[in-house]
C-alpha positions in Angstrom: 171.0 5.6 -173.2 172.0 7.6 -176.2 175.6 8.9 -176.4 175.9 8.6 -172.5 179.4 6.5 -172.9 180.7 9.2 -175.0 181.5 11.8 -172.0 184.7 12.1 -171.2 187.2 15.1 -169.6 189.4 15.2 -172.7 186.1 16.9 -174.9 185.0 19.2 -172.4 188.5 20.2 -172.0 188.9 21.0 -176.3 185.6 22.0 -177.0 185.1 23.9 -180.1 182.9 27.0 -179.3 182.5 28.0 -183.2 180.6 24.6 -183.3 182.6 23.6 -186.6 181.4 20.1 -186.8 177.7 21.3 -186.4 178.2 24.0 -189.0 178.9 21.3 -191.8 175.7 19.2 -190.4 173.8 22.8 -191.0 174.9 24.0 -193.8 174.5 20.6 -195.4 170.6 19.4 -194.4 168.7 23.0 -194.0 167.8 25.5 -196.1 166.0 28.8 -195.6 162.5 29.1 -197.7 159.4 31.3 -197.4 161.7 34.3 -198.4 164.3 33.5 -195.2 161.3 33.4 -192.8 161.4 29.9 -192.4 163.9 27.0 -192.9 163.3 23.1 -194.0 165.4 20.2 -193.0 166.6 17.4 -195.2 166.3 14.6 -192.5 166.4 11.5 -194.8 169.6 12.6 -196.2 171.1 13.4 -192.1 169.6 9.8 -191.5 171.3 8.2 -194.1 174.9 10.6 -193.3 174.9 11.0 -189.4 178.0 10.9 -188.8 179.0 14.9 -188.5 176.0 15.4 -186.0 177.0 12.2 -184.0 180.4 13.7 -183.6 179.1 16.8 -182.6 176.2 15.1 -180.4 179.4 13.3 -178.8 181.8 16.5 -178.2 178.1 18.5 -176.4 178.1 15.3 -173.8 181.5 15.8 -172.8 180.9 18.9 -171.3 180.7 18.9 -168.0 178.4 21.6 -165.5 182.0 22.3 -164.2 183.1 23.3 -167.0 180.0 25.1 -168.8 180.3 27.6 -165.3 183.7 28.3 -166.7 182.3 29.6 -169.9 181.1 33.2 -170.5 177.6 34.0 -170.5 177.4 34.0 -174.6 179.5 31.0 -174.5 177.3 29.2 -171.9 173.6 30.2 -174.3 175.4 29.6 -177.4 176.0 25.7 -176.4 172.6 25.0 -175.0 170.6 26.7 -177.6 173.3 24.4 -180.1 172.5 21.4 -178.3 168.9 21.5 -177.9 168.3 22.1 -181.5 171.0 19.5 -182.0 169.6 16.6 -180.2 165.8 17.2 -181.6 167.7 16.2 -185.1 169.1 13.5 -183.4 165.2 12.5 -182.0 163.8 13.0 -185.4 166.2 10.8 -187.4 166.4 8.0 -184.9 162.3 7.9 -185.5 162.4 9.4 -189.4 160.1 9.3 -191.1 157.5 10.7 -189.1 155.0 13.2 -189.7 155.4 15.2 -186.6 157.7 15.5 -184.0 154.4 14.7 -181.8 154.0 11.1 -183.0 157.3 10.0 -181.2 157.3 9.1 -178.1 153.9 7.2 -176.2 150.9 8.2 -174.4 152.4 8.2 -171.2 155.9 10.2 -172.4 155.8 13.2 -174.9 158.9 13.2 -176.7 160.1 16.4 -174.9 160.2 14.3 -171.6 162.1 11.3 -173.3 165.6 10.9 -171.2 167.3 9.9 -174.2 170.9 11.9 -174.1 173.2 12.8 -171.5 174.9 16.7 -171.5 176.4 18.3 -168.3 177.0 14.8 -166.9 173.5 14.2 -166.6 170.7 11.9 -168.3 168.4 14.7 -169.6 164.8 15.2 -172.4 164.5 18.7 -174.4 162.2 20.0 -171.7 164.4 19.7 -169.3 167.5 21.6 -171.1 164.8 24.6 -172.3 162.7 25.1 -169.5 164.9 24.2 -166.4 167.9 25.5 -167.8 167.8 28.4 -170.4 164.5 29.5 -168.9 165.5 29.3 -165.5 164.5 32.8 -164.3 167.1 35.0 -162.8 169.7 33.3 -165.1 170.0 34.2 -169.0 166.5 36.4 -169.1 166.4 36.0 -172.8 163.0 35.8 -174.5 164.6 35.9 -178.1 165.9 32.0 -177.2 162.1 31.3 -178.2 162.6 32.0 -181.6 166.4 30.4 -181.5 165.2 26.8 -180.2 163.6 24.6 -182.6 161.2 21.7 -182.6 161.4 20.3 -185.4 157.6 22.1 -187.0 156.3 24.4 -189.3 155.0 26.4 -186.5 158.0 26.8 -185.0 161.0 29.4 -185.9 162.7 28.7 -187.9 166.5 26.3 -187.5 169.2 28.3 -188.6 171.7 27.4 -191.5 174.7 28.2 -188.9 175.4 27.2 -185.2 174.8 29.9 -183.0 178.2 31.3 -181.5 179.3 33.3 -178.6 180.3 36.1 -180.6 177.7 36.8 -183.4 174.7 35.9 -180.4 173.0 39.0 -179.8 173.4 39.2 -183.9 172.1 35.6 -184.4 168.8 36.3 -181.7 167.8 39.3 -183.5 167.7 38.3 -186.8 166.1 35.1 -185.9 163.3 37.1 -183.8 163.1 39.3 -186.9 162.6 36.9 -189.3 159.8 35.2 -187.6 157.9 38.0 -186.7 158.2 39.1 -190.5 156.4 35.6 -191.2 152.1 37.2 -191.8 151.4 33.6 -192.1 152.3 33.8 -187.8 152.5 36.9 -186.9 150.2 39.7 -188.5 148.1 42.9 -187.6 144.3 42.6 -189.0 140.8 44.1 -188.2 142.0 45.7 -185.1 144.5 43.0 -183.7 147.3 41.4 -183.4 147.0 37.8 -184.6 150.6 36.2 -183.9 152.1 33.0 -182.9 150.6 30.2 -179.7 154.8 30.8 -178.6 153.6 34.3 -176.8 150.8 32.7 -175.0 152.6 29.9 -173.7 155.6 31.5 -173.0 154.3 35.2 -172.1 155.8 35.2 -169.0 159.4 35.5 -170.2 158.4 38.8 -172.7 157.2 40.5 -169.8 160.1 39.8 -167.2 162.0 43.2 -167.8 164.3 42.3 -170.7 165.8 45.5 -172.6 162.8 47.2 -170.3 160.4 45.4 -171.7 157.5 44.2 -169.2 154.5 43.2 -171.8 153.7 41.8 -175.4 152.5 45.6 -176.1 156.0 46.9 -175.7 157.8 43.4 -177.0 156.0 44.1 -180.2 156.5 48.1 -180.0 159.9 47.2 -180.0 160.2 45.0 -183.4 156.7 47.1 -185.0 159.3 47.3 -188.7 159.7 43.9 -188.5 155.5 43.0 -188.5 155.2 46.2 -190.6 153.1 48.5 -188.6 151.8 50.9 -189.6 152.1 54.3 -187.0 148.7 54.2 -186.2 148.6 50.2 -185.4 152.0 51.7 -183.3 149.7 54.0 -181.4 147.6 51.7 -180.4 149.8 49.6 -178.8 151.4 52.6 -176.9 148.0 53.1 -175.5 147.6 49.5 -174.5 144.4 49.2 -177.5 145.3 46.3 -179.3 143.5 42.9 -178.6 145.5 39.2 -179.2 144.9 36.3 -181.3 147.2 33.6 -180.5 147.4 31.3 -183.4 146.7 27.3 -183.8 150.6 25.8 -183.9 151.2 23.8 -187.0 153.3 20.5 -185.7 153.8 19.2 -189.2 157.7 18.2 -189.5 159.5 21.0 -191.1 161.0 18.9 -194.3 
């Protein structure tokens, strides 16, 4: 089991919420591209130098659920968004190179259901930390985490240069929603419609839960209309509830 020796009371105890460790693994291996709408990862280069994201994939498994519950609700979003992200770089290089994040794991086991880490004092996959945990309902109620959470894809948001941290979140989620839905290759208005990303049919649910009032994909997208460059009659539409959907194929080629 990956890194599950490493926890220990002593980590928990000093963690460092600005994620410094994490930073240097960021700012050394990704880059934004596309005009800041996307970002690429140098994973041959993390492979060959893991030793930053190792330290910080040690320090995440140290915390305890005892502890996270001491945290503030920033604090508590800002780590698991941090370590999801972080432990799919982890997946990736332990399997690099690959093609997609899709061709690790086996027929039986996706790589999203691979046990292969241990955080909060517990042997846990990705799936597990995004859909049980930060999606939880009743709990964080954040639909920007979609665009904040990366696996390791084209199609996918894009990984930020920085960690996210308690104090520049609702900063950090905004501009990463913002820079997505900017993305026309994704996300787009044409002949009548809104074409945009597979992430808001799979994940509808949580854009229609109430969050900042918000209870559908007409208002979600009412809401961030500068950022996919409507125009006021394309607005309109969505005000009256006139605009069809076309949820885009997902491009799962590795983001390198």
């Amino acid at each position: 089991m990956v890194l599950a020796t490493f926890a220990n009371v002593s980590l928990a105890e000093t963690f460092d919420h600005q994620h410094k460790t994490y930073a240097q693994v960021l700012e050394n291996h990704v880059q934004w591209s596309e005009n800041g709408t996307r970002s690429t990862v140098d994973y041959a280069t993390l492979k060959a130098y893991p030793n930053n994201l190792n330290q910080y994939l040690e320090q995440l498994s140290g915390v305890e659920k005892s502890q996270l519950k001491t945290w503030s609700r920033d604090q508590q979003l800002a780590f698991l968004i941090n370590a999801y992200n972080a432990f799919t770089l982890k997946l990736i290089i332990d399997h690099y190179p690959v093609d997609s994040i899709r061709d690790i794991g086996t027929f039986w086991q996706n790589p999203w259901k691979m046990r292969f880490f241990t955080l909060l004092g517990e042997e846990m996959h990705l799936d597990q930390v995004e859909h049980e945990i930060i999606r939880e309902p009743g709990v964080y109620n954040e639909p920007r985490i979609h665009f904040a959470v990366n696996c390791a894809s084209i199609g996918c948001p894009a990984l930020r240069t920085e960690p996210f941290t308690a104090k520049q979140l609702e900063q950090q989620l905004e501009d990463s929603t913002e820079r997505f839905l900017q993305d026309e290759t994704r996300n787009r208005y044409r002949d009548g419609r809104l074409e945009v990303s597979s992430i808001f049919k799979w994940y509808r649910e949580d854009f229609e839960r109430g969050w900042q009032g918000i209870d559908s994909l007409d208002a979600f997208f009412l809401r961030y209309a500068d950022s996919l460059g409507l125009s006021e009659a394309e607005r309109e539409e969505l005000r009256e509830g006139a605009v069809e959907y076309r949820f885009l194929d997902y491009d799962w080629t590795l983001n390198e």
